[in-house]
C-alpha positions in Angstrom: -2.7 -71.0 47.3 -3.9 -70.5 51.0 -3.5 -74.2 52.2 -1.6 -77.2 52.1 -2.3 -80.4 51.9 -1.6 -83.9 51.8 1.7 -86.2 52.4 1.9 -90.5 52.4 4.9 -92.3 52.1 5.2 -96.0 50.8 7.5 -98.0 52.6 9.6 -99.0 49.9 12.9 -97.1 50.9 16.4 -98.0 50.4 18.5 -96.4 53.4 22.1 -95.5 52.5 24.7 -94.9 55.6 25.0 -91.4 56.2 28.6 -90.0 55.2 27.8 -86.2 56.1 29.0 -84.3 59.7 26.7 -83.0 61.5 26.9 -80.6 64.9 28.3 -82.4 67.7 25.0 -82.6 69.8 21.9 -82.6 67.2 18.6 -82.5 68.3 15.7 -85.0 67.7 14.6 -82.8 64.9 17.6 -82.3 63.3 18.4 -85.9 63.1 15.3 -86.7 61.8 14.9 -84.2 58.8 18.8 -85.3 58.1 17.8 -88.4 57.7 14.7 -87.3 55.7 17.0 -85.0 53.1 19.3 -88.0 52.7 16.2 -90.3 51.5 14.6 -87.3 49.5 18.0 -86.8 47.2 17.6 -90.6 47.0 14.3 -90.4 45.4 15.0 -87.3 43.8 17.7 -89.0 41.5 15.9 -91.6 41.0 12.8 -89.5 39.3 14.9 -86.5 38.1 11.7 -85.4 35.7 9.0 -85.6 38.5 7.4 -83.5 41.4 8.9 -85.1 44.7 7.2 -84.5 48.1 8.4 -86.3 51.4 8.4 -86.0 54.9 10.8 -86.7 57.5 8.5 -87.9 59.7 7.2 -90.5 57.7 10.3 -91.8 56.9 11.6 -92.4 60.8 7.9 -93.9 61.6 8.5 -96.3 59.4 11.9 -97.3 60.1 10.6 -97.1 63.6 8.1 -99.3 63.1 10.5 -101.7 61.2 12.8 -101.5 64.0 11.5 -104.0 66.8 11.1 -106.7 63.8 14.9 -106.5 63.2 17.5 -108.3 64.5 21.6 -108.4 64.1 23.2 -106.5 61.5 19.7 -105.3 60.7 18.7 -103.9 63.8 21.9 -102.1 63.9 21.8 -100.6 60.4 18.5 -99.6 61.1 19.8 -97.6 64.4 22.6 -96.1 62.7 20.5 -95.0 59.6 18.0 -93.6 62.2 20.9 -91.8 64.1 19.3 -92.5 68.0 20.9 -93.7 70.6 19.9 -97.5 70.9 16.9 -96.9 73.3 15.8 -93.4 71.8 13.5 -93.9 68.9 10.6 -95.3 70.2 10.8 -92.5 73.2 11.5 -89.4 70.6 9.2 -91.0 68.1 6.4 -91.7 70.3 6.5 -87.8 72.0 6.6 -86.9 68.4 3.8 -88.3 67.0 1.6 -87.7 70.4 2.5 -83.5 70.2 1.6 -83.8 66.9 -1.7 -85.6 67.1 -2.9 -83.6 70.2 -6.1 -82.7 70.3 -5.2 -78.5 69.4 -3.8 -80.0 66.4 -6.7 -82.4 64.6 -8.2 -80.2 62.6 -4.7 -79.5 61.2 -2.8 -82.8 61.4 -3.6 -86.4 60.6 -1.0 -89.1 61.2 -1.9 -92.8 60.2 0.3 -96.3 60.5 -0.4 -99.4 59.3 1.3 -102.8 58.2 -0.5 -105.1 56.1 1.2 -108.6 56.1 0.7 -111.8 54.0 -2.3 -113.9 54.6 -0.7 -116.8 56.5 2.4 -115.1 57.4 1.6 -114.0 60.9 3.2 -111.2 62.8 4.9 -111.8 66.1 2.3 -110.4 69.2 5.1 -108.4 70.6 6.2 -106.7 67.5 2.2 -105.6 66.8 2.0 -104.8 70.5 4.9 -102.2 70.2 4.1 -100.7 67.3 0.1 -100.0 68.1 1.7 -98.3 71.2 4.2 -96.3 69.9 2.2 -95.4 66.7 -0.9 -95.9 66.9 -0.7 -98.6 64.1 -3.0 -100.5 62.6 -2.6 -104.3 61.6 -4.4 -106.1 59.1 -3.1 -109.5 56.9 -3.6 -109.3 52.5 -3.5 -111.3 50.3 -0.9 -110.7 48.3 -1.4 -113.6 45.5 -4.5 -111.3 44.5 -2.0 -107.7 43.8 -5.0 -106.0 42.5 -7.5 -106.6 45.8 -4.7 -106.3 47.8 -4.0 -103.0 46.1 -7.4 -101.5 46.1 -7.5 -101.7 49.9 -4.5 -100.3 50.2 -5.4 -97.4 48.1 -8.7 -97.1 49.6 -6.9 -96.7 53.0 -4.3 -94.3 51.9 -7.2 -92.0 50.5 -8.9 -92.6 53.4 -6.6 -91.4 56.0 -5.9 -88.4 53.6 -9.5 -87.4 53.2 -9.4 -88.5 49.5 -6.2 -86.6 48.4 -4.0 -89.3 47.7 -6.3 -91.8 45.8 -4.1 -94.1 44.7 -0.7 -94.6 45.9 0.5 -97.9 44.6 -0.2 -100.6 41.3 -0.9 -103.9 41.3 2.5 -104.9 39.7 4.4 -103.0 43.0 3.3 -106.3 44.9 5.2 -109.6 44.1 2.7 -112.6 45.3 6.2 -114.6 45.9 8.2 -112.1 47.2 6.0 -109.7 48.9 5.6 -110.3 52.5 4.7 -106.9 54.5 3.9 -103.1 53.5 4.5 -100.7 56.1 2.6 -97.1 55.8 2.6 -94.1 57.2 0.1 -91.1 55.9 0.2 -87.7 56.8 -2.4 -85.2 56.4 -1.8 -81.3 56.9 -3.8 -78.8 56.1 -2.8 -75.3 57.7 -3.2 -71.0 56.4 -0.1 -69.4 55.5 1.0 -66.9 58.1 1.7 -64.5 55.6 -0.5 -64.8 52.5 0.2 -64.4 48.8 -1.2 -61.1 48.1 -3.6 -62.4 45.4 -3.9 -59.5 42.8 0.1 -59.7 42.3 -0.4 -63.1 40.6 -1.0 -63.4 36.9 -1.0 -66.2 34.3 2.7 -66.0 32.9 4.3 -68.6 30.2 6.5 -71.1 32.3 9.3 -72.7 29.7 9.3 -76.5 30.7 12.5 -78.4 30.0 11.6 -80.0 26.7 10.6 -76.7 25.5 6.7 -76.9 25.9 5.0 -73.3 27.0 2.7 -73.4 29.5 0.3 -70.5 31.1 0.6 -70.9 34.8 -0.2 -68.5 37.7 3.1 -66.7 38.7 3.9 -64.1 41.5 5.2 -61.1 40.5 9.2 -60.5 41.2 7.6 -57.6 43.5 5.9 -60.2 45.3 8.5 -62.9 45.8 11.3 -60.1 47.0 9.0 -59.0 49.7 7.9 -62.7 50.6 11.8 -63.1 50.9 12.7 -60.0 52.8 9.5 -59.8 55.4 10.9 -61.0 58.8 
C-alpha cells in the first residue's frame, strides 16, 4: 500500500467534557488531536466490530463552524470542548486550514465545508459570512421532508469532494423531516507516498483469524518487515 486516501466526517458528534490533564501550555495541535482522540474512543465504543477512521481536523472544523451559531451555555460548552481560549478558534483554525490548503499542498490535500439547512429555515447572514471566511464553506438549503433527495445530494457531494472515494456517507433514515434542521460537513482528502515504503516482496498472503473464528487470506508483512519498519529512525 503506497498511498493513502480519503477522510469525511458527518456532523453527528456527541462532545463529552474532557476529564484528562494535559501539559500546562499545549499547543494548537495538541489540543486539537486531544480533542479528536476523545471523540474517536467515543465512536470507537460505539461500533466496537467496525473499522473506525477520523480526523482531528474535521472534528474542530465543525465545531468551529458550529461555534458562531451558539449562544449561552452552548457557546461555552462548545469553547471548553474545543479547549481555545475564547477568541482562538477561528484564528488557529483558519491558519490551519489555509497552510493546509496552500497551493504546494493541492495535489496532496483537499479540505471541503459545507452546511446544508432546511428549506425555509434560513441561516443568519453573519453566521454564513463567518464561516465562508474562516472555512471556506459552502451553503446550500435541502429539503429535508424528501430524506432520500436530500440524501443523494449529500452523498453526491461527499464523493465529490473526495474524488469518488467516499460514495455514500449517509441514509435516508439519518434525516428526520421534523427534527432535522442543519448538517454540517467537513471532507478531507489525502493522498501522499510513504517516506519509507513497504518493501513489497516481504508481503505474502497469510491466514488472518477474525474474532468470530472466520479464516481469511490477507496480504501480511513479514515479522522481518514490521521489526525493521519499527526500529528505522
Amino acid at each position: 500500500m503506497k498511498h493513502i486516501s480519503l477522510l469525511c466526517l458527518y456532523a453527528l458528534v456527541t462532545l463529552c467534557a474532557h476529564k484528562g490533564v494535559l501539559s500546562a501550555a499545549p499547543s494548537y495541535g495538541e489540543r486539537g488531536s486531544d480533542l479528536g482522540i476523545q471523540v474517536f474512543q467515543q465512536v470507537v465504543r460505539s461500533k466496537p466490530l467496525e473499522n473506525v477512521v477520523l480526523s482531528p481536523h474535521g472534528v474542530a472544523s465543525i465545531l468551529g463552524m458550529l461555534l458562531p451559531g451558539a449562544h449561552g451555555e452552548t457557546k461555552k460548552q462548545i469553547i471548553s470542548g474545543l479547549r481555545y481560549k475564547k477568541n482562538g478558534p477561528y484564528k488557529m483554525l483558519r491558519k490551519l486550514h489555509k497552510n493546509l490548503t496552500s497551493k504546494s499542498n493541492q495535489d496532496l490535500v483537499l479540505i471541503a465545508n459545507a452546511m446544508f439547512s432546511q428549506k425555509g429555515f434560513p441561516m443568519e447572514e453573519t453566521f454564513v459570512a463567518t464561516n465562508k471566511a474562516n472555512f471556506q464553506c459552502e451553503s446550500r438549503s435541502l429539503d429535508f421532508s424528501n430524506p432520500t433527495a436530500a440524501s443523494d445530494y449529500i452523498n453526491e457531494w461527499v464523493s465529490n469532494k473526495t474524488k469518488g472515494h467516499i460514495p455514500t456517507l449517509i441514509k435516508a433514515d439519518m434525516l428526520d423531516s421534523a427534527l432535522t434542521r442543519l448538517v454540517t460537513l467537513n471532507s478531507i482528502y489525502f493522498k501522499g507516498s510513504w517516506k519509507s515504503c513497504f518493501p513489497p516482496n516481504n508481503t505474502k498472503m497469510r491466514s488472518f483469524t477474525d474474532g468470530d473464528g472466520t479464516v481469511y487470506k490477507v496480504p501480511m508483512m513479514s515479522q522481518l518487515s514490521i521489526f525493521n519498519l519499527v526500529l528505522k529512525p
